[in-house]
C-alpha beads as a LAMMPS data file, in Angstrom:
LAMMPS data file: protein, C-alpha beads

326 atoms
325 bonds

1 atom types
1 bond types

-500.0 500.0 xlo xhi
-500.0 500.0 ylo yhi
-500.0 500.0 zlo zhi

Masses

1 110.0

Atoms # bond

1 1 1 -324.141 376.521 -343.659
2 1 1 -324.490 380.481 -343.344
3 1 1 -322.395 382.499 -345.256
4 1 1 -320.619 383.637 -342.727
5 1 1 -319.905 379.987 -342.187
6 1 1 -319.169 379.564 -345.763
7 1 1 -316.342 382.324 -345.764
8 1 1 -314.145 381.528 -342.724
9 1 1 -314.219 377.392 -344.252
10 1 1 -313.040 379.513 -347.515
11 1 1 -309.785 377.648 -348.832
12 1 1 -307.782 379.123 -351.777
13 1 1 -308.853 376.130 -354.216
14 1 1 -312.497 377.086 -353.909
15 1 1 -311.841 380.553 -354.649
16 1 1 -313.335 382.145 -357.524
17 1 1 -313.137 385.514 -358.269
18 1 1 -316.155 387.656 -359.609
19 1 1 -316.444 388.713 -363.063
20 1 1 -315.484 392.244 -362.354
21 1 1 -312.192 390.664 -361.781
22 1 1 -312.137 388.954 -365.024
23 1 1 -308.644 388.877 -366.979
24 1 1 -311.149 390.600 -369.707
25 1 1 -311.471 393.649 -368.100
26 1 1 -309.051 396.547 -369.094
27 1 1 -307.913 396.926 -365.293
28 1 1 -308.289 393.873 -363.543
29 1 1 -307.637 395.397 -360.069
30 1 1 -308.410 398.692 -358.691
31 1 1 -306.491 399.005 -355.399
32 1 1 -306.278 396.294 -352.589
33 1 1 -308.924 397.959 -350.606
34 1 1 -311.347 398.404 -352.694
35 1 1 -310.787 394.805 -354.653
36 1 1 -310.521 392.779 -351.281
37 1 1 -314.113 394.469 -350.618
38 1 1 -315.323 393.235 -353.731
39 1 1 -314.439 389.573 -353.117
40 1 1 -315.524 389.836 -349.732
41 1 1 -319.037 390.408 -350.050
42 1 1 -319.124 388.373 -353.020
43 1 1 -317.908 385.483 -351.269
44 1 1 -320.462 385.937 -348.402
45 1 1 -322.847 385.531 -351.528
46 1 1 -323.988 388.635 -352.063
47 1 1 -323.889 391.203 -355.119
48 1 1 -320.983 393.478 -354.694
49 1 1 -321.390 395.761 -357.562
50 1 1 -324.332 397.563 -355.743
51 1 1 -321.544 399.008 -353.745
52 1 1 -319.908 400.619 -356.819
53 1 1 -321.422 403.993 -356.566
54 1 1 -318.523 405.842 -355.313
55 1 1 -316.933 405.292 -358.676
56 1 1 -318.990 408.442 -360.007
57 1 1 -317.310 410.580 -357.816
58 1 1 -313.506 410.105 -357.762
59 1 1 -311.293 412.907 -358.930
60 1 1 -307.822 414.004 -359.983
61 1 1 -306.180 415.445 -357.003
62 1 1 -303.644 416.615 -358.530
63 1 1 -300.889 414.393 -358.427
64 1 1 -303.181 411.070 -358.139
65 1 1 -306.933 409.897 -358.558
66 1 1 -309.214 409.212 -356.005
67 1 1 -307.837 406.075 -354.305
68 1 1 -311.247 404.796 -354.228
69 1 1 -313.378 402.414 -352.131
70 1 1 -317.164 401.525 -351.245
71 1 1 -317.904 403.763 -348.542
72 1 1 -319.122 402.432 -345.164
73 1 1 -322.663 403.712 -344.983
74 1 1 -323.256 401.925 -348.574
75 1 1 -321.688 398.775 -347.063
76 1 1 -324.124 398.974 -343.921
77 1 1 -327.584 400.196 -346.435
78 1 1 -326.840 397.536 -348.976
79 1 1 -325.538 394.177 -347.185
80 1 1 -325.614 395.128 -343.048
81 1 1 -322.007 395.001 -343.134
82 1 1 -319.966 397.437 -340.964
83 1 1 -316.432 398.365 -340.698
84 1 1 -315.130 399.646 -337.410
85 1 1 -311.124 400.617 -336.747
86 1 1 -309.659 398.183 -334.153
87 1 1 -307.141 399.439 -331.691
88 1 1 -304.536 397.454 -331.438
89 1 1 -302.797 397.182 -327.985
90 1 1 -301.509 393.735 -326.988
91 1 1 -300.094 391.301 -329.363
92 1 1 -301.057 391.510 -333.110
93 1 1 -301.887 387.853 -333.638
94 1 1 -303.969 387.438 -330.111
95 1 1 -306.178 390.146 -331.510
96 1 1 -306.533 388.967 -334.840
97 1 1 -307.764 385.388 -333.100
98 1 1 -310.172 386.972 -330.848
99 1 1 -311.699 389.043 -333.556
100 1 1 -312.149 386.190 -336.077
101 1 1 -313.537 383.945 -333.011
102 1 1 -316.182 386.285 -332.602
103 1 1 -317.171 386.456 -336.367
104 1 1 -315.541 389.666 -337.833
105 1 1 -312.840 390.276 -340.604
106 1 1 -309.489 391.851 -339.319
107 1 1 -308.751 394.121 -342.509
108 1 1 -305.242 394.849 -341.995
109 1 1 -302.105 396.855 -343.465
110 1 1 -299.550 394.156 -343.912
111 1 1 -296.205 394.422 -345.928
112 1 1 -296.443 392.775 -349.410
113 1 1 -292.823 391.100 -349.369
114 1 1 -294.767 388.606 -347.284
115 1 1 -298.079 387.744 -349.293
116 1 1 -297.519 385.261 -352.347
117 1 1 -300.097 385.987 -353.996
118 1 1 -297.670 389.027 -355.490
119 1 1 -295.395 386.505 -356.770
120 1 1 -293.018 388.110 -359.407
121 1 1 -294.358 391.383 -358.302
122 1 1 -293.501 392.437 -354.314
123 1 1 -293.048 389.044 -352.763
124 1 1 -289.595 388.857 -351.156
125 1 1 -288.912 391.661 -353.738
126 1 1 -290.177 394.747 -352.518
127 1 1 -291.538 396.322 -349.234
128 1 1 -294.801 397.561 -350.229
129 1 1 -297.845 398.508 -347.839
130 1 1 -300.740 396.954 -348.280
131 1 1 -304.077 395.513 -346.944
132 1 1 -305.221 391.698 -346.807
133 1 1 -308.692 390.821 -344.972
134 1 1 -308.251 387.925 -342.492
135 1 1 -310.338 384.780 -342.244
136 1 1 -308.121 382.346 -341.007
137 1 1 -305.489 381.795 -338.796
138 1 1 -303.686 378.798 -337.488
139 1 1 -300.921 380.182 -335.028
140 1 1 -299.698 376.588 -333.991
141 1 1 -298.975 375.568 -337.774
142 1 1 -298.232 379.299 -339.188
143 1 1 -301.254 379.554 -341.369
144 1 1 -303.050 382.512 -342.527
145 1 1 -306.075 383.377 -345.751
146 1 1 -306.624 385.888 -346.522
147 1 1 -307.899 388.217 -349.183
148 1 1 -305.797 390.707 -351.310
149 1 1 -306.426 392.455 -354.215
150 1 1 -308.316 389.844 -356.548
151 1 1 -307.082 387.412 -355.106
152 1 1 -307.990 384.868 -351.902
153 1 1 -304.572 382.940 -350.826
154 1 1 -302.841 381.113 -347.796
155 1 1 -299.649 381.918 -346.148
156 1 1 -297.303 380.166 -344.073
157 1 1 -294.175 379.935 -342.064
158 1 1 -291.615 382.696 -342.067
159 1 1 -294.388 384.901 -344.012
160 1 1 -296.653 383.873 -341.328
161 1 1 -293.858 385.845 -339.030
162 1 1 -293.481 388.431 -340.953
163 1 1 -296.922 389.726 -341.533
164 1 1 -297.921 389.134 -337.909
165 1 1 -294.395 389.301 -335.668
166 1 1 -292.475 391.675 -338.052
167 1 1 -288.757 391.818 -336.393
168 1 1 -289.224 395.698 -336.147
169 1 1 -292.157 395.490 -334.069
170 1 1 -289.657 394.346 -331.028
171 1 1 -287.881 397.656 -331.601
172 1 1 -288.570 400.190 -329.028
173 1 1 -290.883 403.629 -330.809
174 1 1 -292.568 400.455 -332.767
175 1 1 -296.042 401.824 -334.402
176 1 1 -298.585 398.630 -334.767
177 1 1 -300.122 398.639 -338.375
178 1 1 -303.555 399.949 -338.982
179 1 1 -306.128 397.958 -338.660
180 1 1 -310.303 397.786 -338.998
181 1 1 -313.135 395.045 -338.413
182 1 1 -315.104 394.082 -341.433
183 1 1 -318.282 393.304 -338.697
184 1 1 -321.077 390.639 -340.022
185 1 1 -323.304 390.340 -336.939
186 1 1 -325.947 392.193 -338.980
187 1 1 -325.285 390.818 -342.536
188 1 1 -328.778 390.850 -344.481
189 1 1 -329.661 389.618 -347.883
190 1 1 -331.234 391.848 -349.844
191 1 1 -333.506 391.240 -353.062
192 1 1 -331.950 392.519 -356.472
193 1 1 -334.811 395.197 -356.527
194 1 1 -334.318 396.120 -353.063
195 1 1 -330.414 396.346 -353.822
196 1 1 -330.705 398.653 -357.079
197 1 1 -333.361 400.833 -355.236
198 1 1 -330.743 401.605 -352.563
199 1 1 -327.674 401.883 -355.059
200 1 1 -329.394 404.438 -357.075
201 1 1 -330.031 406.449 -354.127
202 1 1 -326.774 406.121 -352.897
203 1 1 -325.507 407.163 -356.696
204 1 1 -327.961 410.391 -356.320
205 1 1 -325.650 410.793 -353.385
206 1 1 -322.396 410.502 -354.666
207 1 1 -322.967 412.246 -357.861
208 1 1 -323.375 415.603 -355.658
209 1 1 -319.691 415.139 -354.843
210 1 1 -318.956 414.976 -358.320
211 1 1 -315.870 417.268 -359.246
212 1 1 -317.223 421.123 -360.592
213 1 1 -314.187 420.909 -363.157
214 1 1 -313.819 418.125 -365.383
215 1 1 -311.374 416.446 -363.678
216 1 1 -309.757 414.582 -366.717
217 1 1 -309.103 418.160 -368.159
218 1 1 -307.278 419.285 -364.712
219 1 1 -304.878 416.257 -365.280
220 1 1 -303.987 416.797 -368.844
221 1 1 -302.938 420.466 -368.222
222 1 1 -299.865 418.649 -365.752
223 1 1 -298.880 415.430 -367.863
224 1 1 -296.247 417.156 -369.664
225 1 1 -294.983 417.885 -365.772
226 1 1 -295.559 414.634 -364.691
227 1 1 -293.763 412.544 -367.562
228 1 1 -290.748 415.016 -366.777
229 1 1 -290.974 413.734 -362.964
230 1 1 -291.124 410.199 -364.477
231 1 1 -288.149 410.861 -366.767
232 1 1 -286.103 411.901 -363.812
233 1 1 -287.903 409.459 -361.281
234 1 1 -286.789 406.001 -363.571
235 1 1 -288.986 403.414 -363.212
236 1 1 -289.631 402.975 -359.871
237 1 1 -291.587 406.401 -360.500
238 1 1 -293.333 405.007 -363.402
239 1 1 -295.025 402.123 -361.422
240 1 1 -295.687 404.179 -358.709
241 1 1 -297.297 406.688 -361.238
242 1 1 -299.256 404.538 -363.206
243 1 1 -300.892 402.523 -360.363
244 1 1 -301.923 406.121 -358.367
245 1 1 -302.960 408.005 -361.491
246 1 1 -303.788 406.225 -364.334
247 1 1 -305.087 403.021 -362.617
248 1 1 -307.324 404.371 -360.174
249 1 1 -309.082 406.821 -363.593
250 1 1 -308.975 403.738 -365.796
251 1 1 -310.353 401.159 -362.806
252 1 1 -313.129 403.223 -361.283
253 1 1 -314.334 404.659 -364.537
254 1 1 -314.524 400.574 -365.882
255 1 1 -316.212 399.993 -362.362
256 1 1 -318.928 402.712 -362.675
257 1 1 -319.472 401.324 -366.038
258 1 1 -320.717 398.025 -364.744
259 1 1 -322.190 399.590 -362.030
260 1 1 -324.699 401.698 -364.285
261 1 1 -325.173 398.735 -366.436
262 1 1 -326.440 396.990 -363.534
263 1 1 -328.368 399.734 -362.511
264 1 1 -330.524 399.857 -365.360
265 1 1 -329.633 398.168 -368.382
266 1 1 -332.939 399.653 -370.182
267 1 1 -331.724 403.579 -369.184
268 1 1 -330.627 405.159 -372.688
269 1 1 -328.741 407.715 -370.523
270 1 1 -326.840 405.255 -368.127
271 1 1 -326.423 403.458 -371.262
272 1 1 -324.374 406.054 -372.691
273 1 1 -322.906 406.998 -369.436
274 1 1 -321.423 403.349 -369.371
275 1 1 -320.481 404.052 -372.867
276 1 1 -318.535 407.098 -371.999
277 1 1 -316.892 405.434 -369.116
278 1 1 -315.429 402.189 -370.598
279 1 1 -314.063 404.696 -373.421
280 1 1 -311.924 406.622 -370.391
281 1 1 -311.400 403.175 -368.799
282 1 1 -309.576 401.955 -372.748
283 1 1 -307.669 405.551 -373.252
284 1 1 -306.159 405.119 -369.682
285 1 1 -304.820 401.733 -370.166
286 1 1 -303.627 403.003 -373.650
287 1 1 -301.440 405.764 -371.750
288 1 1 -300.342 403.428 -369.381
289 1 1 -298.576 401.756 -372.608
290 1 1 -297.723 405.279 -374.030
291 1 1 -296.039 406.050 -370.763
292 1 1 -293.855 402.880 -370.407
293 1 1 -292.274 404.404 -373.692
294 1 1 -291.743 407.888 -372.362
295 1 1 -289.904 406.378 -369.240
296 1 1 -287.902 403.974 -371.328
297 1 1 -287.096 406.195 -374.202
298 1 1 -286.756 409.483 -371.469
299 1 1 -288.276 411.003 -374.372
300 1 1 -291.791 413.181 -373.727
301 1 1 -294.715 412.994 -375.906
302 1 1 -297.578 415.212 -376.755
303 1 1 -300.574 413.535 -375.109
304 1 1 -302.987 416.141 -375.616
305 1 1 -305.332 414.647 -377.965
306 1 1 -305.877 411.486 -375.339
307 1 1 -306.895 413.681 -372.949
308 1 1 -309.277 415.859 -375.143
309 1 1 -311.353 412.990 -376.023
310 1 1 -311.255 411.687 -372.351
311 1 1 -312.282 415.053 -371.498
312 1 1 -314.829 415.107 -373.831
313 1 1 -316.130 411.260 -372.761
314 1 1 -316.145 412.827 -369.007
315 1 1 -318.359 415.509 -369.701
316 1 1 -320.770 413.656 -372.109
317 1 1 -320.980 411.109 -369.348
318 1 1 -321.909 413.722 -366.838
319 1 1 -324.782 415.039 -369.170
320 1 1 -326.407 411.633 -369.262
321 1 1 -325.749 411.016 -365.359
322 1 1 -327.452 414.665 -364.506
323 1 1 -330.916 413.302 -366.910
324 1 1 -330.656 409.686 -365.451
325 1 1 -330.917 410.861 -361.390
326 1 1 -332.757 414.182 -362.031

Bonds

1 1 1 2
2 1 2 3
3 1 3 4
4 1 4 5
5 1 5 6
6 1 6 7
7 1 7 8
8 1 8 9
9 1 9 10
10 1 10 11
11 1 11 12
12 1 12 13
13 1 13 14
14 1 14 15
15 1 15 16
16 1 16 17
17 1 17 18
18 1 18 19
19 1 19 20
20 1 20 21
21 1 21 22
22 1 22 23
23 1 23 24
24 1 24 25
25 1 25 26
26 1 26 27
27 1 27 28
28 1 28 29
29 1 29 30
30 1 30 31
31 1 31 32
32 1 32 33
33 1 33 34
34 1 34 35
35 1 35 36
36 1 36 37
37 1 37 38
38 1 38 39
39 1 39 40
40 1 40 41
41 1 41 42
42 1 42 43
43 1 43 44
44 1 44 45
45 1 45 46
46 1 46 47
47 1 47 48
48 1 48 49
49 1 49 50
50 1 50 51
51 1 51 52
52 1 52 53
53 1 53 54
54 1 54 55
55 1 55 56
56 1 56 57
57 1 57 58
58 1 58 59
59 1 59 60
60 1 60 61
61 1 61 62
62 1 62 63
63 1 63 64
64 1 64 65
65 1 65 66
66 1 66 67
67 1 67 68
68 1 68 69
69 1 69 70
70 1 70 71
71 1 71 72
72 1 72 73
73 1 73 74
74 1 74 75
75 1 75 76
76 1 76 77
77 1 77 78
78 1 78 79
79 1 79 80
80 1 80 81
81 1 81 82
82 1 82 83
83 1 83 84
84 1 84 85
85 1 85 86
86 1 86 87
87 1 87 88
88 1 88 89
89 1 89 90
90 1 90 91
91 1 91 92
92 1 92 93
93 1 93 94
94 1 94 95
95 1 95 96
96 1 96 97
97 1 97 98
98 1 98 99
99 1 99 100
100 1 100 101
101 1 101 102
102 1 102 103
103 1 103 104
104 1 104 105
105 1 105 106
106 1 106 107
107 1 107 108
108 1 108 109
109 1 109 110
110 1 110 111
111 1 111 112
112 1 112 113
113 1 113 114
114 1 114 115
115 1 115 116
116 1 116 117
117 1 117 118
118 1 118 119
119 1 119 120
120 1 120 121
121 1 121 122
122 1 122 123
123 1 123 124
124 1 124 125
125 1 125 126
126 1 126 127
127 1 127 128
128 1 128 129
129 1 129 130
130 1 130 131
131 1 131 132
132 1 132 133
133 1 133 134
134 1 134 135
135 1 135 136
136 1 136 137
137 1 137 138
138 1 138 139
139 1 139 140
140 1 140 141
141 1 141 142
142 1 142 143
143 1 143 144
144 1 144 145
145 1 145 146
146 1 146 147
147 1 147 148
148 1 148 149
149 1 149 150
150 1 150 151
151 1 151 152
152 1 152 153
153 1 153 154
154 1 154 155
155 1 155 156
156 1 156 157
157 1 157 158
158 1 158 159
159 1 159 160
160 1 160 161
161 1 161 162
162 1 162 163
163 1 163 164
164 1 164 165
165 1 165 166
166 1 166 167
167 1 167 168
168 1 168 169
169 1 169 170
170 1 170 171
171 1 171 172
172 1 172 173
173 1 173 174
174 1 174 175
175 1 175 176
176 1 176 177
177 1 177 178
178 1 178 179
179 1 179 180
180 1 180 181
181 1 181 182
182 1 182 183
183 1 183 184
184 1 184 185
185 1 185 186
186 1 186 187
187 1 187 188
188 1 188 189
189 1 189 190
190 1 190 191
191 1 191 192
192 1 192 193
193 1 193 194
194 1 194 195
195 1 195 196
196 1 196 197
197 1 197 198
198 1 198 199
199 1 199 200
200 1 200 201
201 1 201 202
202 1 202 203
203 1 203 204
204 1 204 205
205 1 205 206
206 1 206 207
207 1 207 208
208 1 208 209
209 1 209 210
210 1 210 211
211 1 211 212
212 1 212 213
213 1 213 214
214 1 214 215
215 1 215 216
216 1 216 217
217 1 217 218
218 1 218 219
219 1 219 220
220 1 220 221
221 1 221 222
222 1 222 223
223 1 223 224
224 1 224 225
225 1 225 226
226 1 226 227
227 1 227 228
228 1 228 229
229 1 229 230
230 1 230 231
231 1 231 232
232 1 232 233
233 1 233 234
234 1 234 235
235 1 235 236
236 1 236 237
237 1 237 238
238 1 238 239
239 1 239 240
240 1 240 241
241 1 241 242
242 1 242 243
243 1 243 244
244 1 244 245
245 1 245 246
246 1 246 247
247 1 247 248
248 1 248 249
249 1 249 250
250 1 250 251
251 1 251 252
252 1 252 253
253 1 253 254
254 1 254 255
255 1 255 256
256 1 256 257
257 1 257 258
258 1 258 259
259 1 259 260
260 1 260 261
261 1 261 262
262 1 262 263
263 1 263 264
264 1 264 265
265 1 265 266
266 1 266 267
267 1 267 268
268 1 268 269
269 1 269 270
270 1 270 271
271 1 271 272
272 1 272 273
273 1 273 274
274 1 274 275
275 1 275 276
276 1 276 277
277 1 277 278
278 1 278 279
279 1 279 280
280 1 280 281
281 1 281 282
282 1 282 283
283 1 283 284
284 1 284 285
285 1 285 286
286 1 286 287
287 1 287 288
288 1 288 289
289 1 289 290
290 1 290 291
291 1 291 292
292 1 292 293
293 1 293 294
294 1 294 295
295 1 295 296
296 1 296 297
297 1 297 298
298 1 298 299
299 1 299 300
300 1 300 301
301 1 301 302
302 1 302 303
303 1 303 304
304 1 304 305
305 1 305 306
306 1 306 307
307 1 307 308
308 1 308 309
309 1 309 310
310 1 310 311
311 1 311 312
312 1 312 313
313 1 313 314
314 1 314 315
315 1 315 316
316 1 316 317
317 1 317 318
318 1 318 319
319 1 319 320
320 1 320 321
321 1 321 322
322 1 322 323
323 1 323 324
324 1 324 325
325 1 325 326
């Protein structure tokens, strides 16, 4: 069976996710995107954290981190995978069965009230935009897999309707969801060398993109402005807060981490780049803590020291990175 066989027959009980996933890791997920990606090429058998280079480049934009994801041309050097946008004209669920007929992955925004794999988070809680990849659908029984976040899961009946015949989208002015092909007419498989002499060129790449100011710095000269907009903001603010700024800086730094690792594990400087990353990855799950008490308490705290040492971890990291691909 090929792989692409291998991940359309994909059921939720033979599911496993990959170790970058693992409940041992300080952030388990990043952001759907760029989790779903990581599941999908590892389930097509392949080695997804060659595709981690864009980790070394995200930065604080000043409200938020990079929401960041492997980029396209990566996906297409390192596995032949492309990812096209898909225009979406006649009805939503015809053109998610033609596309998955002809061997592609619909990736598509869907509203997470209707996915149960966020059970006791957003389903039939909260209306929360999201995106699932598509590799199976049954229209006659309601059934849909798909994966989201870390996760690989089925859906059925009503959700079924909601994700793909939302009651809105009878409503004249109705905007269709966005949506994009995850294409696998061109998947190749790649030898471990092969992979890590591509990744590092791609990481030469993505290190020019870098942020020029330490970007850790930039975001500890607004968090006593930000824990005031939490204070006023409640908790829905807090959530929304933690998973845009601190998980994205605590994720992607935890991500690059494994990624150098893999990279080289004999490199003294990605060594202590990796270092210097899983310390950021620990100090922003620590604040996510820290700031669950500020929004609680609507008390502020002085979280300059955190961020001087993160600071300091950033640019140490850099210094190794700049010996390592010079």
């Amino acid at each position: 069976m090929s792989a692409q066989q291998q991940l359309f027959n994909l059921t939720p009980a033979m599911f496993s996710p990959h170790t970058l996933h693992g409940f041992n890791q300080n952030f388990r997920e990043t952001n759907c995107y760029g989790d779903l990606i990581i599941e999908l090429v590892y389930s097509l058998g392949l080695e997804p954290t060659a595709c981690l280079a864009y980790t070394l480049a995200v930065d604080f934009e000043g409200d938020q981190w990079t929401f960041g994801k492997p980029s396209g041309h990566d996906l297409m050097q390192l596995y032949g995978i492309r990812i096209e946008e898909l225009s979406l004209y006649r009805l939503l669920i015809d053109q998610i069965v033609t596309q998955i007929q002809r061997g592609s992955v619909p990736l598509l925004e869907a509203d997470a009230y209707h996915l149960p794999d966020t059970a006791g988070i957003d389903y039939l809680v909260n209306h929360v935009k999201t995106t699932i990849a598509i590799t199976h659908i049954d229209v006659e029984n309601k059934v849909l897999r798909y994966f989201h976040n870390a996760a690989f899961a089925e859906l059925n009946g009503e959700d079924f309707d909601g994700v793909l015949r939302p009651l809105i989208s009878a409503q004249k002015g109705y905007l269709p969801p966005y949506c994009e092909l995850v294409k696998l007419d061109m998947l190749k498989v790649l030898s471990q060398d092969e992979l890590r002499a591509l990744a590092f060129t791609s990481a030469k790449f993505h290190l020019k993109k870098r942020p020029r100011r330490n970007p850790i710095e930039q975001h500890g000269l607004v968090m006593a402005e930000h824990q005031q907009n939490m204070i006023s903001g409640g908790q829905a603010f807090y959530h929304a807060y933690t998973f845009v700024a601190l998980r994205q800086l605590g994720a992607a730094h935890q991500l690059g981490a494994h990624f150098l690792r893999w990279l080289n594990a004999d490199d003294e400087n990605l060594k202590a780049s990796a270092n210097a990353f899983e310390q950021i990855s620990a100090a922003a799950k620590m604040l996510v803590l820290k700031l669950a008490r500020v929004s609680y308490s609507a008390k502020p705290t002085d979280l300059t020291a955190i961020f001087v040492e993160m600071a300091a971890q950033y640019e140490l990291a850099s210094q190794h990175l700049d010996v390592a691909f010079s």
